[in-house]
Backbone bond lengths (Angstrom), bond angles and torsions (degrees), N, CA, C in turn:
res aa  C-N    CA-C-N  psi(-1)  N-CA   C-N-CA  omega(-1)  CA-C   N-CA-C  phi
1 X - - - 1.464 - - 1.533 110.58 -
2 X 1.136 115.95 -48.06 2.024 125.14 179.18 1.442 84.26 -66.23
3 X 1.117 148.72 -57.04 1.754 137.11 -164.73 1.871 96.67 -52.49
4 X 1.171 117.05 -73.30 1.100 131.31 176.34 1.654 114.75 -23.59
5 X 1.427 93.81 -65.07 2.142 106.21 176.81 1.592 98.71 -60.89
6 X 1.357 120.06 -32.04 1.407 95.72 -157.38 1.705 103.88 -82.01
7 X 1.482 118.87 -44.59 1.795 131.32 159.00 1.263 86.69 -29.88
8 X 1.170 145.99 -88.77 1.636 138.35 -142.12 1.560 103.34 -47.36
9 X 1.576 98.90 -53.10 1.956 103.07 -164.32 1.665 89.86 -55.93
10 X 1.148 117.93 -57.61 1.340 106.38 -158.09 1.618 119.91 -51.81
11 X 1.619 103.41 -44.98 1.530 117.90 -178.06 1.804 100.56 -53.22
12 X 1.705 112.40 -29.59 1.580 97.03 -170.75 1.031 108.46 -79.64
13 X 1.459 119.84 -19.38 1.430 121.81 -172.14 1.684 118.19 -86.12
14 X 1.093 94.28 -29.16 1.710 98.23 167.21 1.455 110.51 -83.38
15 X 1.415 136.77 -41.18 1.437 106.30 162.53 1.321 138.18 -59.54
16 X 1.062 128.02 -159.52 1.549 136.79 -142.90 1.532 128.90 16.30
17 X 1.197 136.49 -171.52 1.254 151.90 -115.32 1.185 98.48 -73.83
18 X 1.485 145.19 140.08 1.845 131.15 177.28 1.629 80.46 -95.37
19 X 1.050 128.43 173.74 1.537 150.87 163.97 1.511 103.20 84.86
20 X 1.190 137.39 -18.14 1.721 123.73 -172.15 1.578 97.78 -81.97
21 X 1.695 114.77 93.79 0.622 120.24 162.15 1.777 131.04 -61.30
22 X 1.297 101.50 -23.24 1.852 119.28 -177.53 1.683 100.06 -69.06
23 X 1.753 121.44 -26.78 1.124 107.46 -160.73 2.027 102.67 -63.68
24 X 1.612 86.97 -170.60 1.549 99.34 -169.62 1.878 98.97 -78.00
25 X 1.555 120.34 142.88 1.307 113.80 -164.66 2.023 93.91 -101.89
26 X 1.352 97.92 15.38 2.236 101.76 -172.12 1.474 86.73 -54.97
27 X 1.710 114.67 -53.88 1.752 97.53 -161.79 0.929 119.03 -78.91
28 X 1.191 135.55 -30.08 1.487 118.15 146.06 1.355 138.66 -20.82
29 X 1.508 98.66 -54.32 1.545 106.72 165.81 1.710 119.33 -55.21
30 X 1.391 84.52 -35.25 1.991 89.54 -163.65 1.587 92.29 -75.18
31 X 1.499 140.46 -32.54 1.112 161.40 177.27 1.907 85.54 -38.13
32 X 1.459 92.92 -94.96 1.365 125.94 -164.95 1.627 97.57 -49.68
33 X 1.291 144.29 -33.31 1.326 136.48 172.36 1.972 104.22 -78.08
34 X 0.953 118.75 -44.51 1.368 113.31 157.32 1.921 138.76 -33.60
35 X 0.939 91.08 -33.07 1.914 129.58 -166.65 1.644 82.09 -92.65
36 X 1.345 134.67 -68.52 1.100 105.99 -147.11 1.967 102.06 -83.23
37 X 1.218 87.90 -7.72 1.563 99.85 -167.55 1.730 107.05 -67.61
38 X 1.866 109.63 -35.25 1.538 111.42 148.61 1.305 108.72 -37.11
39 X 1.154 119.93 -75.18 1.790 130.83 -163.08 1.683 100.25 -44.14
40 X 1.322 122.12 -40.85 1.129 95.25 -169.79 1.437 115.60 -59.28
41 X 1.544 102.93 -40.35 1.421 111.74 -154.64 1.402 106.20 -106.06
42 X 1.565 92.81 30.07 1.959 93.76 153.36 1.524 120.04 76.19
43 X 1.654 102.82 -1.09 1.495 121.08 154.51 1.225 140.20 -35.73
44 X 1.458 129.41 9.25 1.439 145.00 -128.54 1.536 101.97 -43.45
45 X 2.021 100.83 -72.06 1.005 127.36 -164.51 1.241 110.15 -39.95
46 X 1.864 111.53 -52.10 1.664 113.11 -157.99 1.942 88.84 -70.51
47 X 1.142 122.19 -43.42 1.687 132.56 -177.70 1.668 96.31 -28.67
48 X 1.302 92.53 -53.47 1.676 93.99 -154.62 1.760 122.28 -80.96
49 X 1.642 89.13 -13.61 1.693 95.75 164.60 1.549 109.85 -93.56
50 X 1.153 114.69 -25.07 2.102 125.33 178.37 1.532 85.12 -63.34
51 X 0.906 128.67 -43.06 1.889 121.94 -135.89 1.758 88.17 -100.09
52 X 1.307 135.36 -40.52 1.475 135.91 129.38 1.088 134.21 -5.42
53 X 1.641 124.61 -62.20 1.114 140.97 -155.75 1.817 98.22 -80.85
54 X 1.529 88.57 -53.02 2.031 110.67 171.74 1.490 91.13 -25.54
55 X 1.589 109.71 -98.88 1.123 158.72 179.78 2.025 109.77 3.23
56 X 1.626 85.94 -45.58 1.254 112.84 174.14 1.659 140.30 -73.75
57 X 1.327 98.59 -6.68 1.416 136.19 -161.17 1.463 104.17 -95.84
58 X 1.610 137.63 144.92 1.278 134.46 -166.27 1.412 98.65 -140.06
59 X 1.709 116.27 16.77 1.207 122.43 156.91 1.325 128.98 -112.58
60 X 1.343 133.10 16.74 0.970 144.49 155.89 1.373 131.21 -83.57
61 X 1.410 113.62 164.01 1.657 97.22 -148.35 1.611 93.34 -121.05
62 X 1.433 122.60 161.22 1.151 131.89 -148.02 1.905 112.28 -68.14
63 X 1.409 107.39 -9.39 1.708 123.64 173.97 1.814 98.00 -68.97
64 X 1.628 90.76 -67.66 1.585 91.25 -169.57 1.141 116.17 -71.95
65 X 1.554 140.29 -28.23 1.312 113.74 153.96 1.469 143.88 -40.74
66 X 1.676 101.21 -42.05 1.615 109.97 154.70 1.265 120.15 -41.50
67 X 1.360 92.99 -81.19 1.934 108.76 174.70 2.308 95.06 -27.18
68 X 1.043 120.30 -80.92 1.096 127.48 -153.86 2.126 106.55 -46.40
69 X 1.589 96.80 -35.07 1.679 111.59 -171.65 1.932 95.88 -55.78
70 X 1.405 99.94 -56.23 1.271 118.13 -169.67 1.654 115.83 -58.25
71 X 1.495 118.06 -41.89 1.768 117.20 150.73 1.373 116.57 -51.70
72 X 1.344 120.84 -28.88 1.265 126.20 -172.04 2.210 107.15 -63.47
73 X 1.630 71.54 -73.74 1.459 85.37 175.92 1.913 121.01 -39.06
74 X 1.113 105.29 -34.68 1.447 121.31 -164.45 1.961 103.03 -77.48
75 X 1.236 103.58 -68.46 1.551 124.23 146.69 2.101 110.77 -13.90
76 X 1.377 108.31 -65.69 1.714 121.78 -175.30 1.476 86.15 -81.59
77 X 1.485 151.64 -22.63 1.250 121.78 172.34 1.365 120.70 -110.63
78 X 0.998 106.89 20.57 1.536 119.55 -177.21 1.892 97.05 -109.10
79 X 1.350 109.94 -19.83 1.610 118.38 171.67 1.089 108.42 -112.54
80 X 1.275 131.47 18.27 1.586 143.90 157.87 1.498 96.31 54.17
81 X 0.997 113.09 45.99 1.498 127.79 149.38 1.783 106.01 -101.26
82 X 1.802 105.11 86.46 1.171 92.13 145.67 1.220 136.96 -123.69
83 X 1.454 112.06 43.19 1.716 101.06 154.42 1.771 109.48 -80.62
84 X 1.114 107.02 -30.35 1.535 102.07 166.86 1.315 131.68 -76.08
85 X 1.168 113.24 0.45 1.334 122.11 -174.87 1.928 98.28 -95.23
86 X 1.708 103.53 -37.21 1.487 96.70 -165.36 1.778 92.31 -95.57
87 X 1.594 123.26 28.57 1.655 110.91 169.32 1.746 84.90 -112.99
88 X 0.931 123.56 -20.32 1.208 117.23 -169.83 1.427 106.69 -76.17
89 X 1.653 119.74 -88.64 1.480 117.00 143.18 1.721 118.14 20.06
90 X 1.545 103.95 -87.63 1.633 109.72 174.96 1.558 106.74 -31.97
91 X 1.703 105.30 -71.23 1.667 103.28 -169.56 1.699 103.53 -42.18
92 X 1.313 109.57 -54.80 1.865 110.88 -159.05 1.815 105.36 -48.42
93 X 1.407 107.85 -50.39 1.197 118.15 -176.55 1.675 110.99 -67.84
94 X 1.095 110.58 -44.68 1.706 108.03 172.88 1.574 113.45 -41.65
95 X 1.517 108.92 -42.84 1.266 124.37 -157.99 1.520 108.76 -87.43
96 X 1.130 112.07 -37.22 1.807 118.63 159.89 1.228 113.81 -140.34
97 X 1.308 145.09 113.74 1.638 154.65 -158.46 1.335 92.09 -83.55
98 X 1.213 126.69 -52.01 1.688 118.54 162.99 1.812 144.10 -49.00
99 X 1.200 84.08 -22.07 1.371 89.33 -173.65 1.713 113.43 -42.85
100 X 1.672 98.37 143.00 1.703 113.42 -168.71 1.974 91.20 -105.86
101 X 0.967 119.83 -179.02 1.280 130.78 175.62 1.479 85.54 -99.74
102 X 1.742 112.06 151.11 1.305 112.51 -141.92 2.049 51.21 -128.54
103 X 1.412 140.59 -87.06 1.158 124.32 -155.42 1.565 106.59 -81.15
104 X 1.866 84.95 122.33 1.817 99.13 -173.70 1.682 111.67 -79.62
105 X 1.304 98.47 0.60 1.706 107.37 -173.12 2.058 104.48 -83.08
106 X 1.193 125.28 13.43 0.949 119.69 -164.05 1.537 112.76 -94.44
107 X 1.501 127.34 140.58 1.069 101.95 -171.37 1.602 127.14 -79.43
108 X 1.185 110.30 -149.33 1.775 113.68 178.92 1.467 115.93 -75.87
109 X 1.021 104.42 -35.67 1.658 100.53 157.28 1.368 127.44 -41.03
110 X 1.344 82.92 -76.40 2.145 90.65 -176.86 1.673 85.07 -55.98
111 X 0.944 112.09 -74.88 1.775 112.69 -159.38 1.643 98.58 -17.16
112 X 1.322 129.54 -71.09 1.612 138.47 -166.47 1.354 103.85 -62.06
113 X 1.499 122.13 -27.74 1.330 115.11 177.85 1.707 114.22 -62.14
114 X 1.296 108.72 -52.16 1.110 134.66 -174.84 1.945 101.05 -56.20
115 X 1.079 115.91 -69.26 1.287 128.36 179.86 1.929 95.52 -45.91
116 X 0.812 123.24 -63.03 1.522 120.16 173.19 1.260 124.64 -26.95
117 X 1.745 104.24 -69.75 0.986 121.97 169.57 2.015 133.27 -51.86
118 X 1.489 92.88 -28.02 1.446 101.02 158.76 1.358 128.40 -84.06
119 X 1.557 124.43 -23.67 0.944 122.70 -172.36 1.534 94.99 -108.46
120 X 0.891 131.35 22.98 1.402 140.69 144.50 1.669 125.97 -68.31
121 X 0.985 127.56 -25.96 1.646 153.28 -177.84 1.190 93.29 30.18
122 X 1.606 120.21 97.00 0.911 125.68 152.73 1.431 122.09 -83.23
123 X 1.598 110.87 159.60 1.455 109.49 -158.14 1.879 102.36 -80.29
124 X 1.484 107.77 125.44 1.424 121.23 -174.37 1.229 111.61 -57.34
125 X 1.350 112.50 177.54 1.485 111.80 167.45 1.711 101.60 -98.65
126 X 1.588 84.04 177.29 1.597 87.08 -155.26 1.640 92.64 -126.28
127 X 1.467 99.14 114.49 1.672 89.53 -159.33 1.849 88.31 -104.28
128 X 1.358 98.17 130.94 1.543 120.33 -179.62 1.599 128.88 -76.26
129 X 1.246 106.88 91.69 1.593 107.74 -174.95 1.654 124.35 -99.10
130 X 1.207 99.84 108.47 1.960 90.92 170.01 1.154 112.71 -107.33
131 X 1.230 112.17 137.62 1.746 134.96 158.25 1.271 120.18 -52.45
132 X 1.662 125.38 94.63 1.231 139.66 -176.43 1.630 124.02 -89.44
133 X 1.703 91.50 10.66 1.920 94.12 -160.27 1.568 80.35 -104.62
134 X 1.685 108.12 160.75 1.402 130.97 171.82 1.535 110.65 -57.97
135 X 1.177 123.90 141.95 1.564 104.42 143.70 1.573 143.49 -78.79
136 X 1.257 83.02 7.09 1.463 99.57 173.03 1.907 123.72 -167.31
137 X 1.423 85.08 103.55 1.824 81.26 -168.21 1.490 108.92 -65.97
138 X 1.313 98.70 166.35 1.735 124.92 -171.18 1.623 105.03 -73.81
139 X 1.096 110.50 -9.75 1.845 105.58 -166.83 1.405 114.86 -165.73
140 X 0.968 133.97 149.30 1.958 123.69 -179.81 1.380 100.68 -73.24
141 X 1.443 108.10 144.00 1.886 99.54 -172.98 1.629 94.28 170.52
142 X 1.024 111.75 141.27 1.892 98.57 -165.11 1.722 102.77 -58.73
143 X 1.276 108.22 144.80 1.403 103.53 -172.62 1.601 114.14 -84.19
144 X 1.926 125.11 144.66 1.105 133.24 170.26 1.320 109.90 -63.38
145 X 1.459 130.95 161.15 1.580 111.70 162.22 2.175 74.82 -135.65
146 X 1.314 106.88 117.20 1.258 116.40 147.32 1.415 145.48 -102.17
147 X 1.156 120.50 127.01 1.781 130.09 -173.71 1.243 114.12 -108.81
148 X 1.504 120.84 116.35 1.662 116.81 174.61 1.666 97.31 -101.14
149 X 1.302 97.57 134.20 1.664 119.34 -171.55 1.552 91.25 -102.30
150 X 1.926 115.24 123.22 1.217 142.78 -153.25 1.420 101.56 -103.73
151 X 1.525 122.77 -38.05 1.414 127.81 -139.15 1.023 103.50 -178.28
152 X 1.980 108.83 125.73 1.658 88.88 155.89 1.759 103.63 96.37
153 X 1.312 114.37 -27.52 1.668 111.85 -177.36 1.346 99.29 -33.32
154 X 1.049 133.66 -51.42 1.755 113.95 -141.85 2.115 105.54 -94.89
155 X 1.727 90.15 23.64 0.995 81.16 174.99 1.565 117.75 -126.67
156 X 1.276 93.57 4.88 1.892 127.17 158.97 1.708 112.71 -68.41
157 X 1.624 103.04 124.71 1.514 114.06 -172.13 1.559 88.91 -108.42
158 X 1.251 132.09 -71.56 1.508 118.77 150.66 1.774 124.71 -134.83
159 X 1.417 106.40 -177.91 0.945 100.18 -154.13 1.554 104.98 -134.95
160 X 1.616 105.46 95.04 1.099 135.70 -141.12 2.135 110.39 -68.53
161 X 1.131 141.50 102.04 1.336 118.25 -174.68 1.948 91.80 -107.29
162 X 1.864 93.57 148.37 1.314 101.99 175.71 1.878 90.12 -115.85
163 X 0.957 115.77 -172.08 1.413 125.87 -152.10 1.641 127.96 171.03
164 X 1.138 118.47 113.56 1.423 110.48 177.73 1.994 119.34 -142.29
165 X 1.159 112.02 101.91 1.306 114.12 176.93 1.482 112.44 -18.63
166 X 1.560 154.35 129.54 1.140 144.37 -174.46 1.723 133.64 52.46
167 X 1.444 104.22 -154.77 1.782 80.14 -167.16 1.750 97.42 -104.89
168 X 1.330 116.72 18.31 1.185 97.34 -166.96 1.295 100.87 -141.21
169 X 1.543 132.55 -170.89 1.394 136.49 -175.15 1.636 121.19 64.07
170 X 1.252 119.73 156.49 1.400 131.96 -169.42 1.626 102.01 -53.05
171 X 1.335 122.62 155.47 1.179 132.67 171.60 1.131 110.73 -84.61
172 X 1.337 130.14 160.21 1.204 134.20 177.19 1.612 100.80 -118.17
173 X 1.540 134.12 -163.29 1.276 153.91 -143.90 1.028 141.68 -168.13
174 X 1.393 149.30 86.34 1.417 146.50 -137.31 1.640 98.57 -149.61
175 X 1.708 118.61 158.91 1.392 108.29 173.20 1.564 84.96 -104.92
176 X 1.784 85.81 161.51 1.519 97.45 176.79 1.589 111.08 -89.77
177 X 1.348 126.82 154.16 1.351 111.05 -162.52 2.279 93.23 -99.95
178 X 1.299 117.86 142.29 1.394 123.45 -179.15 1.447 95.54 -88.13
179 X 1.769 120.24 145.39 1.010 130.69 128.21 1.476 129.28 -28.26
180 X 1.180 138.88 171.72 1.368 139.54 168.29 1.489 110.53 -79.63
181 X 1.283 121.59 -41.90 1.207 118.47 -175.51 1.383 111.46 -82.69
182 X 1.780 126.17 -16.73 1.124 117.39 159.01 1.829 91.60 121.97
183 X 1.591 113.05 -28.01 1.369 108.07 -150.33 1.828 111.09 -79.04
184 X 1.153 122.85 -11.03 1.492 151.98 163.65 1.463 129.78 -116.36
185 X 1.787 114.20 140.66 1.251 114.06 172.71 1.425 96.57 -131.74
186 X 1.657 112.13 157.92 1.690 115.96 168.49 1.748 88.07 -161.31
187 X 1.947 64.21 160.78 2.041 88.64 178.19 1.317 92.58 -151.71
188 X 1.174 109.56 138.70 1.796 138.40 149.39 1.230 122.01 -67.56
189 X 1.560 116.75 96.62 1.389 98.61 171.94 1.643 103.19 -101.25
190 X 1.695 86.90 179.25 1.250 94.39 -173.10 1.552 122.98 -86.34
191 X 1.505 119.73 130.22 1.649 121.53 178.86 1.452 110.78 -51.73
192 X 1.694 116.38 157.01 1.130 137.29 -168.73 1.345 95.44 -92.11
193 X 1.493 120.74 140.13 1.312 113.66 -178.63 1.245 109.36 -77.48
194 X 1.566 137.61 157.38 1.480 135.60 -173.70 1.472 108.99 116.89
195 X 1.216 95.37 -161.62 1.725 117.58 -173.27 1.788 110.88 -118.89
196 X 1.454 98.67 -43.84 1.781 103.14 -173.09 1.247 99.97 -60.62
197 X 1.568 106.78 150.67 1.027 131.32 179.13 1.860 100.96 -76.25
198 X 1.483 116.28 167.22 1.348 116.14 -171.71 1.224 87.90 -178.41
199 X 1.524 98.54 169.59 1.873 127.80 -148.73 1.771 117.55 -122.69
200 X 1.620 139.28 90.14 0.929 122.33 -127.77 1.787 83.64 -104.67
201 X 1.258 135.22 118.11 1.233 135.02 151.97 1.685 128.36 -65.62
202 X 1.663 110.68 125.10 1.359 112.53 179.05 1.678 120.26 -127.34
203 X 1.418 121.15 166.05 1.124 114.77 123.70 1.496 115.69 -156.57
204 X 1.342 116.73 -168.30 1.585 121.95 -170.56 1.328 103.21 -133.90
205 X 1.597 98.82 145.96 1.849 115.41 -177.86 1.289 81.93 -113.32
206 X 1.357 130.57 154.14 1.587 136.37 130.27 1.475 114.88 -102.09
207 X 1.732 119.11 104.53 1.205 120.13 169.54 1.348 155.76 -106.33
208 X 1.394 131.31 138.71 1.231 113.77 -149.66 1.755 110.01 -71.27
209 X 1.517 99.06 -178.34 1.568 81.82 172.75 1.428 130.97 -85.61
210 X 1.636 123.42 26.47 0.993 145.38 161.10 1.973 115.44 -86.32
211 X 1.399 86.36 -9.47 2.117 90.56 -176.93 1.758 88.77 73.84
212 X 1.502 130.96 18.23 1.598 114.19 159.00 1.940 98.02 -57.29
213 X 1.183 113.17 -175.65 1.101 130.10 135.85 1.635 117.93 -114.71
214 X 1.510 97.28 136.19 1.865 102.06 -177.62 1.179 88.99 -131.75
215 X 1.727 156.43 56.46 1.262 176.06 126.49 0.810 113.08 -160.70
216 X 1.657 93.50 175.69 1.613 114.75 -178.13 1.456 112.43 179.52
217 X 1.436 133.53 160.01 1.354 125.18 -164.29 1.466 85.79 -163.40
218 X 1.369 139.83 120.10 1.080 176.39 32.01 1.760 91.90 -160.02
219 X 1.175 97.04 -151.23 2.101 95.65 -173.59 1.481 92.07 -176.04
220 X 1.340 90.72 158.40 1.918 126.57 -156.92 1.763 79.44 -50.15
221 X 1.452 115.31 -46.07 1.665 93.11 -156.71 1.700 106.86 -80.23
222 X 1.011 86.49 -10.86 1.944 94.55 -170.71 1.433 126.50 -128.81
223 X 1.627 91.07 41.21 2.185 98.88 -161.40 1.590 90.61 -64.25
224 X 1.633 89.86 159.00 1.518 112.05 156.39 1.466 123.50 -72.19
225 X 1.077 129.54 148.08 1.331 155.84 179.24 1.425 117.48 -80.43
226 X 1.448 118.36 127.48 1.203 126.69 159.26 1.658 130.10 -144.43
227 X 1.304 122.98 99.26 1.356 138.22 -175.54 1.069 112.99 -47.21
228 X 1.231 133.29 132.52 1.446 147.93 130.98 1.371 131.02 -105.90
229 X 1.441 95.21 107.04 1.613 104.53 -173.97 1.419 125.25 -44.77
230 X 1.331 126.75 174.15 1.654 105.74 170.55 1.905 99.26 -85.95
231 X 1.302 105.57 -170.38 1.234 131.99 161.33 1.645 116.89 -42.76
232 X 1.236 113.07 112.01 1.574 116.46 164.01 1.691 115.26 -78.08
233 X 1.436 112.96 164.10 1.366 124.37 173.23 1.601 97.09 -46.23
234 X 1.387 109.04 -59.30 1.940 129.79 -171.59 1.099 108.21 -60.06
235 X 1.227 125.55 -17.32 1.363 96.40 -151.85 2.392 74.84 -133.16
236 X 0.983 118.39 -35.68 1.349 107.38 165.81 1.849 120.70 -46.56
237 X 1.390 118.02 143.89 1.553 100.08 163.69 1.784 94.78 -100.71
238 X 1.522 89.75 168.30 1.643 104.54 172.57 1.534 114.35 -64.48
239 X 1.284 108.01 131.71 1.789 120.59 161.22 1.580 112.42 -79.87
240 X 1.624 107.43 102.67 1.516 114.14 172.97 1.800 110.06 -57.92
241 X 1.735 106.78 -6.17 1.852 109.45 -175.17 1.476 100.99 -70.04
242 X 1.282 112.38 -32.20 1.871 142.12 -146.50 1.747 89.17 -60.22
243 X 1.420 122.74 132.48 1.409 105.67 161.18 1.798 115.09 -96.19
244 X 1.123 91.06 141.26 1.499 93.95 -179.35 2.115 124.03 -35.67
245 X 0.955 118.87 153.37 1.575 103.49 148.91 1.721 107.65 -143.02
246 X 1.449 106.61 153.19 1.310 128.93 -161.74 1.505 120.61 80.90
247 X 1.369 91.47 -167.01 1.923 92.45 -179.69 1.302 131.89 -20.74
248 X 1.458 106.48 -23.22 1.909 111.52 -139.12 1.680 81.06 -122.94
249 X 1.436 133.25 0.83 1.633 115.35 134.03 1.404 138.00 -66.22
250 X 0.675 110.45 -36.41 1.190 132.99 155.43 2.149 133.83 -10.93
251 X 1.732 59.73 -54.47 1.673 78.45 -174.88 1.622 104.46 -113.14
252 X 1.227 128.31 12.90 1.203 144.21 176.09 1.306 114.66 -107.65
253 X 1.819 122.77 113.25 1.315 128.66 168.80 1.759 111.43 -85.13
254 X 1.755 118.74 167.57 1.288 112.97 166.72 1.115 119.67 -45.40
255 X 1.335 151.69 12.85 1.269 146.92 -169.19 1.226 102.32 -128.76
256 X 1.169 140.88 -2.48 1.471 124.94 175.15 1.326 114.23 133.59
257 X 1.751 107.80 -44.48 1.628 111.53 -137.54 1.114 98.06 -115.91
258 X 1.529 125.89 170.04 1.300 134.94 -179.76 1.342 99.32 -101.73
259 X 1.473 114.15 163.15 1.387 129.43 -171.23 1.288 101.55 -56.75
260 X 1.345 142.00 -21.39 1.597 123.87 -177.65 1.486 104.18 -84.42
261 X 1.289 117.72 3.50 1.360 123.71 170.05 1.505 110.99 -98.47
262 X 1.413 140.40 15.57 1.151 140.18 -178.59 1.281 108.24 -130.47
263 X 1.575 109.18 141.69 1.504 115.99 -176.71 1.426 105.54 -60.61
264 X 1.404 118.81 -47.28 1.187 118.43 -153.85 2.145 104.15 -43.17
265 X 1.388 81.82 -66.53 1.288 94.05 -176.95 1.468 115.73 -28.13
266 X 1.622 121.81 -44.98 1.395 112.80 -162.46 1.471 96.79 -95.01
267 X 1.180 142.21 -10.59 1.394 153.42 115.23 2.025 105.05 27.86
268 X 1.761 77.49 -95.58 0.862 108.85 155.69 1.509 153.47 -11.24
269 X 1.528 100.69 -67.40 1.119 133.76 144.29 1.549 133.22 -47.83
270 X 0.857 107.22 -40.22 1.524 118.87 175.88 1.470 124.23 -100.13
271 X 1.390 112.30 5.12 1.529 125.04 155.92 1.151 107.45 -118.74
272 X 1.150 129.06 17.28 1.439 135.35 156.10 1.381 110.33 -76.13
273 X 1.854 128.83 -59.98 0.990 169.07 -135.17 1.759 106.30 -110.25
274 X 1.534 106.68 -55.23 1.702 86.68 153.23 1.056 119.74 -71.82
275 X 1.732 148.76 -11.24 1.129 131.23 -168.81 1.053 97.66 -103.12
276 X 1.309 131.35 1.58 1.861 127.80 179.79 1.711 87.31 -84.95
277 X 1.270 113.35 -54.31 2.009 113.74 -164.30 1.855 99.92 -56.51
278 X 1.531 117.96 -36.40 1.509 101.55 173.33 1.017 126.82 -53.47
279 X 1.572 107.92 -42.54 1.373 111.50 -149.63 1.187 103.48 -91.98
280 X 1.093 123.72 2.21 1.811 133.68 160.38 1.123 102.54 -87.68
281 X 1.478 130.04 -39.04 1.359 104.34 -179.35 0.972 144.59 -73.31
282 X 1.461 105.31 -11.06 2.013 134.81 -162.38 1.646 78.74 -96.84
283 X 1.416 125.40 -62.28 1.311 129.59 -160.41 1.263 118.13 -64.77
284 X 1.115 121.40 -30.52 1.634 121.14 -147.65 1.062 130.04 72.73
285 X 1.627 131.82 170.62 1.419 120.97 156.17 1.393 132.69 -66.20
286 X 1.334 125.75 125.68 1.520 119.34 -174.23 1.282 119.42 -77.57
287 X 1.316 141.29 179.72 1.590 146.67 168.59 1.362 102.61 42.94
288 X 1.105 110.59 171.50 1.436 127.84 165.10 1.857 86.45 115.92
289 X 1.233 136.72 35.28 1.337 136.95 -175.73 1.345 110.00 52.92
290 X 1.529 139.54 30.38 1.147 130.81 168.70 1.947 114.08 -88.09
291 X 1.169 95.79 167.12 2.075 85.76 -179.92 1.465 102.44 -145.52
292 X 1.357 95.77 147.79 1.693 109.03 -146.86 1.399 96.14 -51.46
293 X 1.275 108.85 -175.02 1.690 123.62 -178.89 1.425 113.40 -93.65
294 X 1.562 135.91 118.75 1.225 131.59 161.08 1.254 142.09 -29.52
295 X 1.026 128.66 131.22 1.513 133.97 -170.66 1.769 107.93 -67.26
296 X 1.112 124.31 140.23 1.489 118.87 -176.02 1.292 136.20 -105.84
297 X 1.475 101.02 -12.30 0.983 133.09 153.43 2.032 146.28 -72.66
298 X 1.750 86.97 -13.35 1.535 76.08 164.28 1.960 93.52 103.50
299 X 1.856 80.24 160.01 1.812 73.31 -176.98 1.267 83.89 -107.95
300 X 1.739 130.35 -174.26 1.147 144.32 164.71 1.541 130.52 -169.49
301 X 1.070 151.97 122.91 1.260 148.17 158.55 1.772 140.08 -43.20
302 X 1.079 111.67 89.47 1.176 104.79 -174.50 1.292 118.69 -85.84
303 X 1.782 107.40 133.02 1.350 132.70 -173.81 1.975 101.06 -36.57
């Protein structure tokens, strides 16, 4: 019955689409835990077409391909096939120089094979990185750092960026985030607070899933460069600290506001404005050909 469940997982995991790298990587897993579950039970043959089928797949991610090389290998020496065991081997080790045996249940055989085969150092792959970021961006804005991956992607577990604001001080560490298809990576770092322009130092590891490195694109002593301009008029906002110049000081107190923003002023204003309504009222209206009002009292001479 477990022979039976385990053929099914595998058959689900090898169908559908090869290339959707975005899909979910569980069946794979359930795939790849299936496969070894042949191995236990001495399954070679069916192992070695499951571990094939894996192998074949352009959605799997650079762990389980390992994991999958290494059933392989185990599978060709368990059928005393080892010229296939030592092309297989080569690839696994090319692909991570570290790699540990992921099943510790294996015997002394495989174990010494394996040990051979690592201390053999075969020549790695050479995973191809170009620098896709500007050396100098168009505007202040936290800077991108982009990497187009040449060669070799699917043999990248991640893809390590170091980084340091200016030319000096410890680097810091971020993963780079992959495209779906694998063929690009980018990260956002974060802007320097201020206005001056400043100089962003990088470089990139690509590592296996052992933490080897099997790339790299510039290095701590010789990072690449990336500019950030200072602050534009456009792209700065205004400092209310800033004191004005020309006309428009003028009308600006320490507090911010212009005189139509101060009591005083309308103060002001409004004893201006009652004393205009008196003095029309005591007075009358002037011009318009009218003539003042007569006295009612009479003229007289005083002593």
């Amino acid at each position: 019955m477990r022979s039976v469940v385990s053929s099914c997982l595998v058959v689900a995991a090898l169908c559908g689409a090869s290339g959707a790298w975005a899909q979910d990587t569980s069946d794979n897993d359930a795939a790849l835990g299936a496969v070894r579950e042949m191995i236990m039970y001495a399954r070679y043959e069916e192992a070695l077409a499951a571990s094939r089928g894996l192998l074949a797949r352009t959605d799997i991610s650079a762990r389980q391909r390992n994991e999958t090389l290494e059933i392989l290998a185990i599978a060709q020496l368990a059928l005393r096939d080892r010229r296939g065991a030592e092309a297989t081997l080569q690839e696994l080790f090319g692909r991570d120089p570290d790699h540990r045996l992921v099943d510790r249940s294996s015997g002394p055989t495989v174990q010494a094979a394996f040990d051979r085969a690592r201390e053999s150092h075969h020549p790695p792959v050479h995973v191809v990185l170009e620098n896709a970021s500007p050396a100098r961006m168009a505007q202040r804005q936290a800077p991108l750092v982009t990497v187009r991956i040449l060669e070799h992607a699917d043999a990248i577990d991640e893809l390590r960026l170091s980084y340091r604001q200016g030319h000096e001080g410890a680097y810091a560490h971020m993963t780079l985030g992959m495209s779906d298809d694998r063929s690009t990576a980018r990260a956002r770092l974060a802007a320097v607070e201020g206005d001056d322009g400043y100089t962003v130092g990088f470089f990139v590891e690509a590592l296996a899933p052992s933490r080897a490195t099997i790339g790299t694109l510039g290095s701590g002593e010789e990072p690449l460069e990336l500019a950030v301009p200072e602050a534009s008029l456009e792209t700065s906002a205004l400092r209310t600290d800033m004191p004005l110049e020309g006309p428009e000081a003028a009308s600006t107190d320490e507090s911010g506001g212009g005189v139509l923003t101060q009591w005083w002023f309308w103060t002001a204003v409004g004893v201006v404005v009652a004393g205009g309504v008196a003095t029309f009222l005591v007075l009358g209206p002037l011009g318009g050909g009218s003539e003042l009002p007569t006295p009612t009292l009479g003229t007289g001479v005083l002593p």
